[in-house]
Backbone atoms as SQL, in Angstrom:
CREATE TABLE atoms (id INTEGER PRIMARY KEY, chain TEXT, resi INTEGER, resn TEXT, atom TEXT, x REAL, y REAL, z REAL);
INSERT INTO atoms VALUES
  (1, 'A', 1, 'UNK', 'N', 86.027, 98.433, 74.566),
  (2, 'A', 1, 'UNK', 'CA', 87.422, 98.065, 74.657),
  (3, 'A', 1, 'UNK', 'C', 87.662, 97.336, 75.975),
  (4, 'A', 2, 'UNK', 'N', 88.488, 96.265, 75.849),
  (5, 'A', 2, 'UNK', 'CA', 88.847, 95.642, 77.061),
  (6, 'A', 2, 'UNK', 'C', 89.911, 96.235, 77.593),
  (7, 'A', 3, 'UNK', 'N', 90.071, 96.218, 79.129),
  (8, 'A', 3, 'UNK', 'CA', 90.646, 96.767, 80.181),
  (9, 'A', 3, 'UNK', 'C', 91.244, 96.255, 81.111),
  (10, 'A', 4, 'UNK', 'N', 92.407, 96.197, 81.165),
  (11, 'A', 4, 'UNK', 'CA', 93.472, 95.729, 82.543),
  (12, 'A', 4, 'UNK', 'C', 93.933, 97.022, 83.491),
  (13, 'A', 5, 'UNK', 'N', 93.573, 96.792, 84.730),
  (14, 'A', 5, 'UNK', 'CA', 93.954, 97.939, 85.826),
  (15, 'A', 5, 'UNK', 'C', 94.609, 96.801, 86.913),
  (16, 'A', 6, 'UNK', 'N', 96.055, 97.254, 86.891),
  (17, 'A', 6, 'UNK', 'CA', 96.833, 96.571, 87.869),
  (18, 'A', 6, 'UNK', 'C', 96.808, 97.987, 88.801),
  (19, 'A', 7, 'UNK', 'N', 96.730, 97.064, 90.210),
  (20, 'A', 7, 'UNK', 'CA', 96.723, 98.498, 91.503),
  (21, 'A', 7, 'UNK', 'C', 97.686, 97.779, 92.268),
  (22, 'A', 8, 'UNK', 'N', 99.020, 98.153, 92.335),
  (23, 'A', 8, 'UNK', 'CA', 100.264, 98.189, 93.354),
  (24, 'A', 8, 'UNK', 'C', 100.089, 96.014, 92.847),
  (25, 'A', 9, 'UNK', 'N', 100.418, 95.789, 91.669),
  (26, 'A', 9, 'UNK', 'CA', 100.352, 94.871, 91.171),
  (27, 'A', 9, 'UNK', 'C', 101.865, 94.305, 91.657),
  (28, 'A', 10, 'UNK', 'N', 102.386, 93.458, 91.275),
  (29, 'A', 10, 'UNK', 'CA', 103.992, 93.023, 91.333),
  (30, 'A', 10, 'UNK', 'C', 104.380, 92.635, 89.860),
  (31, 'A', 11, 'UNK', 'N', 104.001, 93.323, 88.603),
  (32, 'A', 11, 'UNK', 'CA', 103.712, 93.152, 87.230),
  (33, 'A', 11, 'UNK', 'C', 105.209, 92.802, 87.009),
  (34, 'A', 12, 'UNK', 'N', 106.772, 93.179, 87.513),
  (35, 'A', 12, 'UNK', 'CA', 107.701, 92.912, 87.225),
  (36, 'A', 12, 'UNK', 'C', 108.258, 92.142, 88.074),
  (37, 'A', 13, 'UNK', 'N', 107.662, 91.326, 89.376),
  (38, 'A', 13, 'UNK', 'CA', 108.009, 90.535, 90.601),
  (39, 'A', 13, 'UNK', 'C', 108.166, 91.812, 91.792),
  (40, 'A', 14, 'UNK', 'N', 108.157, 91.271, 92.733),
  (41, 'A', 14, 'UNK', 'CA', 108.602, 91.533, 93.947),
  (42, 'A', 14, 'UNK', 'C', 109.267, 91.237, 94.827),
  (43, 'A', 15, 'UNK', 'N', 110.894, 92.156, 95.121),
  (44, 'A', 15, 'UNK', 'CA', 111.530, 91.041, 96.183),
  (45, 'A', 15, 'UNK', 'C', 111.016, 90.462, 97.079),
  (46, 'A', 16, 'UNK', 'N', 109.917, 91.011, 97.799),
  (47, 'A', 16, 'UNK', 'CA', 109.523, 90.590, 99.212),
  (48, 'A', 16, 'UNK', 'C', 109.042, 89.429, 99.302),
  (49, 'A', 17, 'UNK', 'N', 108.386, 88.825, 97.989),
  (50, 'A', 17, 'UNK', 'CA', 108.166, 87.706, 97.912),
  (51, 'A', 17, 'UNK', 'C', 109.143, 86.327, 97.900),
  (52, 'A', 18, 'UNK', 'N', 110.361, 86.430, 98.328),
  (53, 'A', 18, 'UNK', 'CA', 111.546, 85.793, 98.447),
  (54, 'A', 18, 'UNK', 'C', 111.188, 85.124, 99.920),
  (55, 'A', 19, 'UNK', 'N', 110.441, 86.046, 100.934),
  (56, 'A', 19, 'UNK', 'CA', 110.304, 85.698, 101.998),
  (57, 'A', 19, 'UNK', 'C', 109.807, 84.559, 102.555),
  (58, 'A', 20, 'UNK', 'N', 108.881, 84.135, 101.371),
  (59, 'A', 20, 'UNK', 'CA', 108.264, 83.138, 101.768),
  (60, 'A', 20, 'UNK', 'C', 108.079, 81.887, 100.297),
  (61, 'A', 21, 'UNK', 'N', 109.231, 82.374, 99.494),
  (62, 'A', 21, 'UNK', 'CA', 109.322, 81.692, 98.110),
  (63, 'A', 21, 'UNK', 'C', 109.672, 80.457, 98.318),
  (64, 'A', 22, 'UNK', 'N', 110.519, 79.568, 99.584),
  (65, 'A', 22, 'UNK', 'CA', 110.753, 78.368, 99.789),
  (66, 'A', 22, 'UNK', 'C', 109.694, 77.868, 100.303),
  (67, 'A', 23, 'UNK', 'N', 108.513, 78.158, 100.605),
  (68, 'A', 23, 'UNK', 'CA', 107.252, 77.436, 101.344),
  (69, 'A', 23, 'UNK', 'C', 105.987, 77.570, 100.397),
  (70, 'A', 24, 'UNK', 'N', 105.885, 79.116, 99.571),
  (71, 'A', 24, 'UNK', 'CA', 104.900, 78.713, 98.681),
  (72, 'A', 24, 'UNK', 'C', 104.889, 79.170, 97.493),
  (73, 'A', 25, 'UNK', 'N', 104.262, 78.245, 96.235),
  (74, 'A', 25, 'UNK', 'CA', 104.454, 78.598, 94.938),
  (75, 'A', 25, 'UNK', 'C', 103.926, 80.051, 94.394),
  (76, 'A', 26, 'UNK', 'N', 103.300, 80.770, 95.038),
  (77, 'A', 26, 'UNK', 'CA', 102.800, 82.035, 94.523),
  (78, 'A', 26, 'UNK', 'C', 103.576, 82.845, 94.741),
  (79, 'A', 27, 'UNK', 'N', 104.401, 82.644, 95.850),
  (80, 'A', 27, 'UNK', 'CA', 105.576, 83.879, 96.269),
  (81, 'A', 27, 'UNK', 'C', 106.557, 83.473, 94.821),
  (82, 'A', 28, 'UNK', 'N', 106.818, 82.351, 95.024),
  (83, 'A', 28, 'UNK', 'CA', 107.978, 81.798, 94.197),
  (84, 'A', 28, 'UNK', 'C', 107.636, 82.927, 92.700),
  (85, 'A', 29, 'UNK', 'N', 106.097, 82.386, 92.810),
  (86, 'A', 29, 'UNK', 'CA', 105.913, 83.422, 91.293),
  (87, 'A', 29, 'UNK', 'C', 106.078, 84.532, 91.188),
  (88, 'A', 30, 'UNK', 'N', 105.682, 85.052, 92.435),
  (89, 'A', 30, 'UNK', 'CA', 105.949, 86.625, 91.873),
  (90, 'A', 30, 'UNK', 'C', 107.636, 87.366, 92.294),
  (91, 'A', 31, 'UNK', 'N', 108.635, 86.761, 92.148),
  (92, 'A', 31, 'UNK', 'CA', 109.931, 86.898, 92.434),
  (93, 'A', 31, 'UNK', 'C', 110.101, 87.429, 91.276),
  (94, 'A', 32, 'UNK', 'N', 111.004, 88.354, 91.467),
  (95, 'A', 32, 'UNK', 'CA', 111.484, 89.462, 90.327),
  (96, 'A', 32, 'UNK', 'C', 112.558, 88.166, 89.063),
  (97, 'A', 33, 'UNK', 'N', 112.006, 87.809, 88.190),
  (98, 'A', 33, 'UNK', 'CA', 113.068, 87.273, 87.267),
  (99, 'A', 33, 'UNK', 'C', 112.300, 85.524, 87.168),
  (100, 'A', 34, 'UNK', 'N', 111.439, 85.663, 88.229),
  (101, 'A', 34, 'UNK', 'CA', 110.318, 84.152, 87.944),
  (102, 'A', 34, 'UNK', 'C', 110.071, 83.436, 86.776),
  (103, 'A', 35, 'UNK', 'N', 109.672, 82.102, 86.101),
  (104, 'A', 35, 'UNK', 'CA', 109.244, 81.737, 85.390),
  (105, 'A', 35, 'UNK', 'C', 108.076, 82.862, 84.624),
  (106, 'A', 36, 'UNK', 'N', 107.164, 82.951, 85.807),
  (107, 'A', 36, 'UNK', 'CA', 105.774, 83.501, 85.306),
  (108, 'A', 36, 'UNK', 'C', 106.168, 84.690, 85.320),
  (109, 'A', 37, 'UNK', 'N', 107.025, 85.977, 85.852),
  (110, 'A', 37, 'UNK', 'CA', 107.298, 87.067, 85.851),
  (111, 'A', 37, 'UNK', 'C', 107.960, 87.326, 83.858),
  (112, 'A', 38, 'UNK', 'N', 109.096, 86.544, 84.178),
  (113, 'A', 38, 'UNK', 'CA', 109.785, 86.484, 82.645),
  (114, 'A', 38, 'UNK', 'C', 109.192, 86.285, 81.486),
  (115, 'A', 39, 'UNK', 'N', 107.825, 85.144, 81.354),
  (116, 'A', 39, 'UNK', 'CA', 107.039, 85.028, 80.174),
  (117, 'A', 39, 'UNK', 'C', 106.168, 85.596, 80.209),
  (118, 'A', 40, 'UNK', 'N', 105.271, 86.702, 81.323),
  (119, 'A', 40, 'UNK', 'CA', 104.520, 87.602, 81.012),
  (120, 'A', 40, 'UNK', 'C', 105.276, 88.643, 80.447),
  (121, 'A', 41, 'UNK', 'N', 105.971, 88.873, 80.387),
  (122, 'A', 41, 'UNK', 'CA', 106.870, 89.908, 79.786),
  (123, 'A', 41, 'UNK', 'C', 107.504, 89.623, 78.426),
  (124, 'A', 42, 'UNK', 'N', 107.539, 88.306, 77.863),
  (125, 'A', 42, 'UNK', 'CA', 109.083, 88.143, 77.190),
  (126, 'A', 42, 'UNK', 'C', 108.282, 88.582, 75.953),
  (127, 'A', 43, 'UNK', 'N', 107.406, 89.090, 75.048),
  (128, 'A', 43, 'UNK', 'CA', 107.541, 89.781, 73.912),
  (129, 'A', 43, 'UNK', 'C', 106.808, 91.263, 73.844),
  (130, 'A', 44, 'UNK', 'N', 105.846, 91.467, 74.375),
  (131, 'A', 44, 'UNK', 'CA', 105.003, 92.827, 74.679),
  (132, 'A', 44, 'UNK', 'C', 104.100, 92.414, 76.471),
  (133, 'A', 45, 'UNK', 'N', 104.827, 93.688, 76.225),
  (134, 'A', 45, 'UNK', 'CA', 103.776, 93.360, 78.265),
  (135, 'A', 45, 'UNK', 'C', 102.227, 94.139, 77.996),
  (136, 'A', 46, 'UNK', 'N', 102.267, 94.862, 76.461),
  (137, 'A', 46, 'UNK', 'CA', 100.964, 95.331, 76.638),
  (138, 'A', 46, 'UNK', 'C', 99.996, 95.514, 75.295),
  (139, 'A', 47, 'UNK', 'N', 100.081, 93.856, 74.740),
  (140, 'A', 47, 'UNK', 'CA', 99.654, 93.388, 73.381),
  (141, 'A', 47, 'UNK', 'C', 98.059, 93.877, 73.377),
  (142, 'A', 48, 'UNK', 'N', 97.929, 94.613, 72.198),
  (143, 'A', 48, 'UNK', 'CA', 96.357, 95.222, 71.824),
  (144, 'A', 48, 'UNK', 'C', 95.359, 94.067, 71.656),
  (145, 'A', 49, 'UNK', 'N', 94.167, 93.908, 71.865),
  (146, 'A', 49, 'UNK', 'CA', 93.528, 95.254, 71.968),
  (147, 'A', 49, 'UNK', 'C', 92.969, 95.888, 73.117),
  (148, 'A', 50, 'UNK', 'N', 93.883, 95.469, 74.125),
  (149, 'A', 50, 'UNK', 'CA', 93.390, 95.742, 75.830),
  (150, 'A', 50, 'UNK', 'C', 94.144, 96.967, 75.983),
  (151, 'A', 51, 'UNK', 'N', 93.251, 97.781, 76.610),
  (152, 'A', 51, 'UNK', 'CA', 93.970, 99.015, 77.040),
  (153, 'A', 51, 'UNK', 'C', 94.460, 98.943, 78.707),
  (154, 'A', 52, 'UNK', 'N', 96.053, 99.182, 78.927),
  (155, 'A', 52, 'UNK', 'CA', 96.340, 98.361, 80.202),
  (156, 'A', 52, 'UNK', 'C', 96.204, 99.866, 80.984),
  (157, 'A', 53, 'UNK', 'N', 96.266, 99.647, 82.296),
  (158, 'A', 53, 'UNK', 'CA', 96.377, 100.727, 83.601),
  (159, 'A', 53, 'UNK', 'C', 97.261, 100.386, 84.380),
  (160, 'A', 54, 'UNK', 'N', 98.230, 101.093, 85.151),
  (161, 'A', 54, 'UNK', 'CA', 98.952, 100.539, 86.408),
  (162, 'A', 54, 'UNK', 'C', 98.287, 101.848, 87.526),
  (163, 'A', 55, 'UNK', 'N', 98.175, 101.469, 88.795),
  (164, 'A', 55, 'UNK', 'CA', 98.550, 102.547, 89.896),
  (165, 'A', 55, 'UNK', 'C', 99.198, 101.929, 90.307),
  (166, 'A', 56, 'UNK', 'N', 100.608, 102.675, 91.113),
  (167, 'A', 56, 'UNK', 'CA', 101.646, 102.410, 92.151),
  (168, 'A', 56, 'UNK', 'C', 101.809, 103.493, 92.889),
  (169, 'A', 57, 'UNK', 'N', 102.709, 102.995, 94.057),
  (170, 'A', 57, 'UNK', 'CA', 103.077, 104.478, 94.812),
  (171, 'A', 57, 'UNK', 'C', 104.546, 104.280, 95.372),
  (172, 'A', 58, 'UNK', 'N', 105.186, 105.008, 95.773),
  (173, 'A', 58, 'UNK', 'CA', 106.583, 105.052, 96.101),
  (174, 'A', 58, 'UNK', 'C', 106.733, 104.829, 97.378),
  (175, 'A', 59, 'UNK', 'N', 105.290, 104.920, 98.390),
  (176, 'A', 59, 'UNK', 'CA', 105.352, 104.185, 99.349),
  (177, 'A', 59, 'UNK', 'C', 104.621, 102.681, 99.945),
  (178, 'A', 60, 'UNK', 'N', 104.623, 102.146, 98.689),
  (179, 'A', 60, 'UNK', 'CA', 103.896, 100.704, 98.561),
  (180, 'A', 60, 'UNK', 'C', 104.811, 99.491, 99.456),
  (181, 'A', 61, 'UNK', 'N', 104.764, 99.051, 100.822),
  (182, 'A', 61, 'UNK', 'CA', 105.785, 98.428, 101.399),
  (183, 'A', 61, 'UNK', 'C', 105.745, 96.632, 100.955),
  (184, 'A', 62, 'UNK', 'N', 105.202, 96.959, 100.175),
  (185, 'A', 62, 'UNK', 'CA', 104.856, 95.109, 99.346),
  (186, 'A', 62, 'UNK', 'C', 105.497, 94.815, 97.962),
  (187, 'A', 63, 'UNK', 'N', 105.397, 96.202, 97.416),
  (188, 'A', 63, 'UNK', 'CA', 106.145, 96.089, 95.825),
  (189, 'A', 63, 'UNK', 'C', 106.949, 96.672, 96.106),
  (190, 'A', 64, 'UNK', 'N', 108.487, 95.782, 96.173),
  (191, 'A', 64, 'UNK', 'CA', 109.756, 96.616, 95.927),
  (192, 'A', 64, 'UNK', 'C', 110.615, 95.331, 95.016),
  (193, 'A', 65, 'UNK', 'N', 110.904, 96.557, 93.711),
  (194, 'A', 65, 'UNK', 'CA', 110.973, 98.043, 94.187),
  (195, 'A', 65, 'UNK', 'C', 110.316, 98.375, 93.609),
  (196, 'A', 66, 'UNK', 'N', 109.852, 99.713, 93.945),
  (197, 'A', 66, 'UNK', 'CA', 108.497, 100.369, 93.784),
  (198, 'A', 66, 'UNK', 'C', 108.188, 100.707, 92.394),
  (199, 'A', 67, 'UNK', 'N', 108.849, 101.100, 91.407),
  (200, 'A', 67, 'UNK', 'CA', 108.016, 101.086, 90.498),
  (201, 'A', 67, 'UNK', 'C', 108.428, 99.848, 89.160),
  (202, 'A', 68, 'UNK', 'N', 108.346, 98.751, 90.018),
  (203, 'A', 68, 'UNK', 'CA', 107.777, 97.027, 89.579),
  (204, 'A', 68, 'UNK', 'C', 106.353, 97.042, 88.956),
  (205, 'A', 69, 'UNK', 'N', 105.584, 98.388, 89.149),
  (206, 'A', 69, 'UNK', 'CA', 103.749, 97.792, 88.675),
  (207, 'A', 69, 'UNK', 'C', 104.133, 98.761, 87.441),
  (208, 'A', 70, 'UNK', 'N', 104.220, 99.723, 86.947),
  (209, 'A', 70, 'UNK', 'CA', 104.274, 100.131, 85.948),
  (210, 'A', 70, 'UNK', 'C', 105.039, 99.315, 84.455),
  (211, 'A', 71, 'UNK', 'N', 103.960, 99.264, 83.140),
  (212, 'A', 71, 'UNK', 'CA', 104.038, 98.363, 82.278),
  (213, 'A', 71, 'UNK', 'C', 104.651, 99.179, 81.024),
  (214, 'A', 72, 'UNK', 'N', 105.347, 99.010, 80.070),
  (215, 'A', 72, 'UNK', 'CA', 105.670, 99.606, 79.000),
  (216, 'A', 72, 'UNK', 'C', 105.075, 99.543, 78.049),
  (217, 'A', 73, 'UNK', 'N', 103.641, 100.697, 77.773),
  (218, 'A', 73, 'UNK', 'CA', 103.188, 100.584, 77.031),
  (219, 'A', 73, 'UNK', 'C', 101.595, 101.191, 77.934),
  (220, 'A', 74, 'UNK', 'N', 101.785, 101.555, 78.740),
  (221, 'A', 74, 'UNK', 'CA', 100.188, 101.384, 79.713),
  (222, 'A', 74, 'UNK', 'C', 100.235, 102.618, 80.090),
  (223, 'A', 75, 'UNK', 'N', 99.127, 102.826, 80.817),
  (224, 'A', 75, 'UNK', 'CA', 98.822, 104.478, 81.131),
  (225, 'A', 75, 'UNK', 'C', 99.093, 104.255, 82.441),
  (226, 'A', 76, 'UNK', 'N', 100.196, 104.685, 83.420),
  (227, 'A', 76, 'UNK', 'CA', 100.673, 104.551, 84.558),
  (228, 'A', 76, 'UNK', 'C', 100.724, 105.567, 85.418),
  (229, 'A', 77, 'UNK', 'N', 100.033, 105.511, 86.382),
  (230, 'A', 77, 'UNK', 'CA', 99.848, 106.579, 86.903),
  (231, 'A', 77, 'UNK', 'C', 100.499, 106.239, 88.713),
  (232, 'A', 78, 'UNK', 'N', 101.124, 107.370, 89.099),
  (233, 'A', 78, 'UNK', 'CA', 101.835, 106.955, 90.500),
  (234, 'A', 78, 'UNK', 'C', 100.782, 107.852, 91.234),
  (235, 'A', 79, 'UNK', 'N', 100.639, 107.336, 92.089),
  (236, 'A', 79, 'UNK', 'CA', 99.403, 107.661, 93.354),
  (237, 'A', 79, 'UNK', 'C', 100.145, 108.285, 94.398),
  (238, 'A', 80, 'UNK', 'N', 99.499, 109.219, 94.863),
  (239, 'A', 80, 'UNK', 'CA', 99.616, 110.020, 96.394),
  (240, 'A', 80, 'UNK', 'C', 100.534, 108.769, 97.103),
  (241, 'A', 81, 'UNK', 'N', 100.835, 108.958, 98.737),
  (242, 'A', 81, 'UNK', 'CA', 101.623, 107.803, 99.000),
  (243, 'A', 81, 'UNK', 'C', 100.785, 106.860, 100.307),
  (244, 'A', 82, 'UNK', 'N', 100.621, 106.219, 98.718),
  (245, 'A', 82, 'UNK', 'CA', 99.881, 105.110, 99.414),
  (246, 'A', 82, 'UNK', 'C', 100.245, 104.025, 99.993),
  (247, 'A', 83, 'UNK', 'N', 99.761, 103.236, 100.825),
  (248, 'A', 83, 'UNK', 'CA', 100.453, 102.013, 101.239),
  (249, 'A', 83, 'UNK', 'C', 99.721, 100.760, 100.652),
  (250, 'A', 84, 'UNK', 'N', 100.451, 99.588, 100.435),
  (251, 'A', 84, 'UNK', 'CA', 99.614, 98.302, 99.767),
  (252, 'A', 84, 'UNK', 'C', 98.269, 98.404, 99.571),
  (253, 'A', 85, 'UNK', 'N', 97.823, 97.953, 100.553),
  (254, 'A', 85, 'UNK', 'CA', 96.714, 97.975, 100.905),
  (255, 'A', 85, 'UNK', 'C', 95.307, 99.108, 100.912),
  (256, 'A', 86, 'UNK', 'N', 96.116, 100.308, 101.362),
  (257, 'A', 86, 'UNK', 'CA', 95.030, 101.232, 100.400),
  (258, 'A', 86, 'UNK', 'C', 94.870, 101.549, 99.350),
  (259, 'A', 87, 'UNK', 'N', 95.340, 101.303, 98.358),
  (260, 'A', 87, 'UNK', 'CA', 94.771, 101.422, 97.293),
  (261, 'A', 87, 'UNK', 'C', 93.337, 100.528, 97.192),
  (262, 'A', 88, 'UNK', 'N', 93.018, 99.563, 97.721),
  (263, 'A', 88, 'UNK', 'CA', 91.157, 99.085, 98.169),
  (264, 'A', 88, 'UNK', 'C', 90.327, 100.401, 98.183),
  (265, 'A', 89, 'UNK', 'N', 90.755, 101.496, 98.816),
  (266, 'A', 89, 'UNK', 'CA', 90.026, 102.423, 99.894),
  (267, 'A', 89, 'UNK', 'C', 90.227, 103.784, 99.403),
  (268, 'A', 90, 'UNK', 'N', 91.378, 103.898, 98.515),
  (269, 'A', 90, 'UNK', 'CA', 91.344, 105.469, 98.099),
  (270, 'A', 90, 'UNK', 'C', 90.327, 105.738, 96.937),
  (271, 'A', 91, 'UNK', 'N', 89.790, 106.964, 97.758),
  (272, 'A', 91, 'UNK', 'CA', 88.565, 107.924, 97.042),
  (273, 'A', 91, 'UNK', 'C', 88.896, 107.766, 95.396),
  (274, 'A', 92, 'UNK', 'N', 90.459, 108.701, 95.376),
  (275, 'A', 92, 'UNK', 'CA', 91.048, 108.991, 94.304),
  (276, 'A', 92, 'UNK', 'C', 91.698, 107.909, 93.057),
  (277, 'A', 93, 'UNK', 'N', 91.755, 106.671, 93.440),
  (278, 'A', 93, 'UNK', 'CA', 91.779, 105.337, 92.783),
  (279, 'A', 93, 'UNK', 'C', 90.483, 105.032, 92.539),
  (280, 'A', 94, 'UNK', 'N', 89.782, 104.634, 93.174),
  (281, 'A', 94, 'UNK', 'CA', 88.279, 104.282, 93.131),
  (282, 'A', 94, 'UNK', 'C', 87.815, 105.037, 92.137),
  (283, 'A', 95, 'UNK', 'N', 87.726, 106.637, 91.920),
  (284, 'A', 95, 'UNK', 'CA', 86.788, 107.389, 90.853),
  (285, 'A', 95, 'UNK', 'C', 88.007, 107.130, 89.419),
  (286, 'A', 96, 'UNK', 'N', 89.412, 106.763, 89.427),
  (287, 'A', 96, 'UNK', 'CA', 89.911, 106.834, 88.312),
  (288, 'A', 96, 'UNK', 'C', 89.260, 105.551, 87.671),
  (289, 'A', 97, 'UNK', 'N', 89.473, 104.157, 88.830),
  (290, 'A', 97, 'UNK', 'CA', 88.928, 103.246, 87.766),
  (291, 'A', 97, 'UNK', 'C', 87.567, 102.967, 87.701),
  (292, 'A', 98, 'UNK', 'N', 86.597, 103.834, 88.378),
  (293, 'A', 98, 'UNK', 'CA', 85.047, 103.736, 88.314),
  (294, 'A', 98, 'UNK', 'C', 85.246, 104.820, 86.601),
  (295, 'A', 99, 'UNK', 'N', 85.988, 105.335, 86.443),
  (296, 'A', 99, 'UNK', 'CA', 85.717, 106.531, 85.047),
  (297, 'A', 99, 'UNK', 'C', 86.423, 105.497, 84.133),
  (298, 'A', 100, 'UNK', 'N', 87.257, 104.381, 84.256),
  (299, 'A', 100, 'UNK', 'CA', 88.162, 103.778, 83.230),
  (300, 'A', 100, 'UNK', 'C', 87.211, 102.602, 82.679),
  (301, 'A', 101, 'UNK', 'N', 86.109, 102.141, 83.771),
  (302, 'A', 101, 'UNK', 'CA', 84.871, 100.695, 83.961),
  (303, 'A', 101, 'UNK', 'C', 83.745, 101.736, 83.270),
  (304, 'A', 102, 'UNK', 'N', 83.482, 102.953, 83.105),
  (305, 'A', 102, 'UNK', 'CA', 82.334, 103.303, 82.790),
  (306, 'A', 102, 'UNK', 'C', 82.001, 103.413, 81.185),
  (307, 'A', 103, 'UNK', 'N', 80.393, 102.707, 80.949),
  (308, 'A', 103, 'UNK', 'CA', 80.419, 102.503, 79.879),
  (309, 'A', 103, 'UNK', 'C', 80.608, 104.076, 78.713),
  (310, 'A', 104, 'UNK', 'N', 80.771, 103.942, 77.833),
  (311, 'A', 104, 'UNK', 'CA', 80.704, 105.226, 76.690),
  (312, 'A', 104, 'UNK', 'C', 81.579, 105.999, 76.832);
């Protein structure tokens, strides 16, 4: 089965990306209500036969608001309180999606 694992993703935009949305097109994209935000979404955010994943955390200072990564339809799981960036580095992320990548 194929597999999508978004980790502290901006799957529904992110305000913060406003910050720098007049200088570059990737911020622009990931703005809550974006071109590319709105048509990844506009009929199923989690069309078969991919089985989707989110991790987020409530202290993610990059995705706000915070629970923007969770998908309707996906196995979503909110993490200890992590910040952006660790999710790279947590033990406890690492063995969920080393068990979600493992074959059988």
């Amino acid at each position: 089965m194929a597999n999508l694992i978004s980790q502290a993703g901006p799957n529904h935009g992110t305000g913060l990306a406003w910050l720098c949305a007049a200088r570059d097109q990737g911020c622009r994209d990931m703005t809550p209500g974006s071109y590319v935000v709105t048509n990844l979404h506009r009929d199923d955010e989690t069309p078969e036969p991919v089985h989707y994943r989110t991790f987020w955390s409530p202290s993610d200072e990059q995705i706000l608001p915070h629970p923007s990564t969770p998908l309707n339809g996906a196995t979503n799981t909110e993490t200890s309180r992590l910040k952006h960036n660790d999710f790279l580095a947590d033990p406890a992320v690492i063995d969920a999606v080393a068990g979600i990548l493992a074959p059988g």
